[in-house]
C-alpha positions as CSV (number, residue, x, y, z in Angstrom):
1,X,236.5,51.5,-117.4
2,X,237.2,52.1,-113.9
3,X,236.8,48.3,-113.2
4,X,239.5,47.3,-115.7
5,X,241.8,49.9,-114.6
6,X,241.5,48.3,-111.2
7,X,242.5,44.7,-112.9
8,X,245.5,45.9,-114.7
9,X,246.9,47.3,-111.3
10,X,245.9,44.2,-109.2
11,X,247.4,42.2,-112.4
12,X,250.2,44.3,-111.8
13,X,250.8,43.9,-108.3
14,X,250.5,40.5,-108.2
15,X,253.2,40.1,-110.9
16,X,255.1,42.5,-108.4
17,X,254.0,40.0,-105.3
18,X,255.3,37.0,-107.8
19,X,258.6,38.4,-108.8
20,X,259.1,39.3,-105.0
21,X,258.6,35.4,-104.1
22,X,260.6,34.3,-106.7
23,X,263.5,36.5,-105.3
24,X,263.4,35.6,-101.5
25,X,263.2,31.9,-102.8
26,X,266.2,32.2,-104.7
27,X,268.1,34.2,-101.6
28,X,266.8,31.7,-99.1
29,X,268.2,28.4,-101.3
30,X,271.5,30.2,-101.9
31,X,271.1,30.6,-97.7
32,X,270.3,27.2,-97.2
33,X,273.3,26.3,-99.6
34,X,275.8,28.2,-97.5
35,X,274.2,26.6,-94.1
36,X,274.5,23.0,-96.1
37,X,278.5,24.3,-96.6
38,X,279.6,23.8,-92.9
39,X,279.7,20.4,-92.3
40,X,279.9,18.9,-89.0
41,X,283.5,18.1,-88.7
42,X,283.7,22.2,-89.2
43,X,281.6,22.6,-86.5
44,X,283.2,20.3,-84.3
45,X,286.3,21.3,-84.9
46,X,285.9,25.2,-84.3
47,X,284.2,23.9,-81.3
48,X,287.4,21.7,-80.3
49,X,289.3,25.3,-80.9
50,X,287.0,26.8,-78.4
51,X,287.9,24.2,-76.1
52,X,291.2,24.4,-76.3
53,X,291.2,28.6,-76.4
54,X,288.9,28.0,-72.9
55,X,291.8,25.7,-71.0
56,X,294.3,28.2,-72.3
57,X,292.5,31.0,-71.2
58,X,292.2,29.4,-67.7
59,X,295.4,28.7,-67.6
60,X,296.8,32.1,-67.8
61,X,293.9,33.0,-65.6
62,X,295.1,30.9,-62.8
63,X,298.9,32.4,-63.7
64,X,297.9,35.9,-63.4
65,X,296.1,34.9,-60.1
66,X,298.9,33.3,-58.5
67,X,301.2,35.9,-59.4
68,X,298.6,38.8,-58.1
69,X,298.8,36.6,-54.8
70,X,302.8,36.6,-54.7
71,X,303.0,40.1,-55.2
72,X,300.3,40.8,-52.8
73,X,301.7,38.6,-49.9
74,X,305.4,40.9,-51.1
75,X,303.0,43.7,-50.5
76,X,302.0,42.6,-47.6
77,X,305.9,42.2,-46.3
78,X,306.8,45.8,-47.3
79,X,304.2,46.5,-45.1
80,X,305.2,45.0,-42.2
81,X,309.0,46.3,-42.8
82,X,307.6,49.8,-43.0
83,X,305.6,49.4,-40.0
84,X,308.5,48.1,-38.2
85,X,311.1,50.7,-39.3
86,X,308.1,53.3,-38.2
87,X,307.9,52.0,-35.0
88,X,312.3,52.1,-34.2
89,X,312.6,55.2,-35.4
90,X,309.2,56.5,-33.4
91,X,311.6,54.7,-30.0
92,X,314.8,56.4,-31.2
93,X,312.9,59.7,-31.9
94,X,311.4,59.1,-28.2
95,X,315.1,58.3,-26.4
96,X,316.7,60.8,-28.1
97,X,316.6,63.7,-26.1
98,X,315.4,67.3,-27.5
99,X,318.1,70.3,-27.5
100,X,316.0,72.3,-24.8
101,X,316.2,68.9,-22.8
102,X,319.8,68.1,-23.7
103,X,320.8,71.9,-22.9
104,X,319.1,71.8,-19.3
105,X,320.7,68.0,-18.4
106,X,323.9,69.3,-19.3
107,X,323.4,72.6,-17.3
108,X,322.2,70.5,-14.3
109,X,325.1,67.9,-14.3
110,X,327.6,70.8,-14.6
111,X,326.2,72.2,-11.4
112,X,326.1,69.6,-9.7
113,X,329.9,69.2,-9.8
114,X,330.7,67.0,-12.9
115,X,333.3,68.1,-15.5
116,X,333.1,68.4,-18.9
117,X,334.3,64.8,-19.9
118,X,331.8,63.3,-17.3
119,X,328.9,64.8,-18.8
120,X,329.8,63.9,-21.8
121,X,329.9,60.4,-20.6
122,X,326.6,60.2,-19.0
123,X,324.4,61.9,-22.0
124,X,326.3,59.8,-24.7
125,X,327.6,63.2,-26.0
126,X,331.2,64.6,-27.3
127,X,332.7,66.9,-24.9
128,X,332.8,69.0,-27.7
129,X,328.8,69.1,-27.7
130,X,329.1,69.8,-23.9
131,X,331.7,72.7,-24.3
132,X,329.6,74.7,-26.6
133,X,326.6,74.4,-24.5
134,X,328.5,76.0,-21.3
135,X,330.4,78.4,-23.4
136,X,327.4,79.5,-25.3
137,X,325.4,79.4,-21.9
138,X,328.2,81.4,-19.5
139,X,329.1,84.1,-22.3
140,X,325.8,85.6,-22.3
């Protein structure tokens, strides 16, 4: 008995084994149907649209490049401006006498014997400028 028991299971399981087969051959011909579906001319022409998306995209490519290159080289200028505007007002910062300097020229020239306008003149002041300093100097 145990023999025959052992049959009808392998019976079984190769039924099982059979109906599996039969089941991948039917998925792998409605597979090979859908492969027999795209023709050529589908191919090549989703292929020519890969072309054609490829020189586009190259295109724009070399757009965006030469406008990173424009704004760069305007970069570049705003740099130089900067630098340039740094370095006038770094010279007029430097020519510009301090107050403590201003306050000690103006002391200096009015004791040496110049008036009030003639200071003025030679520090590229206002006499006005040059008033307060002596008055502010000789009240205290």
């Amino acid at each position: 008995m145990n023999y025959s028991l052992i049959l009808i299971i392998a019976f079984l399981l190769i039924g099982i084994l059979y109906i599996f087969i039969f089941i991948l051959l039917v998925k792998l011909k409605s597979i090979e149907k859908k492969l027999i579906d795209i023709s050529y001319e589908d191919v090549q022409i989703i292929v020519n649209d890969l072309k054609e998306l490829l020189v586009e995209s190259e295109r724009v490519s070399e757009q965006i490049d030469n406008n990173l290159r424009e704004k760069e080289a305007l970069l570049e200028d705003l740099v130089d401006l900067i630098d340039a505007k740094i370095n006038r007002l770094e010279a007029i910062s430097s020519s510009v006498p301090s107050e403590k300097d201003l306050k000690s020229q103006i002391i200096a020239l009015y004791k040496s014997g110049k008036n009030v306008s003639e200071i003025a003149k030679d520090l590229n002041i206002s006499v006005t400028e040059v008033n307060l300093v002596l008055k502010l100097l000789y009240e205290n």
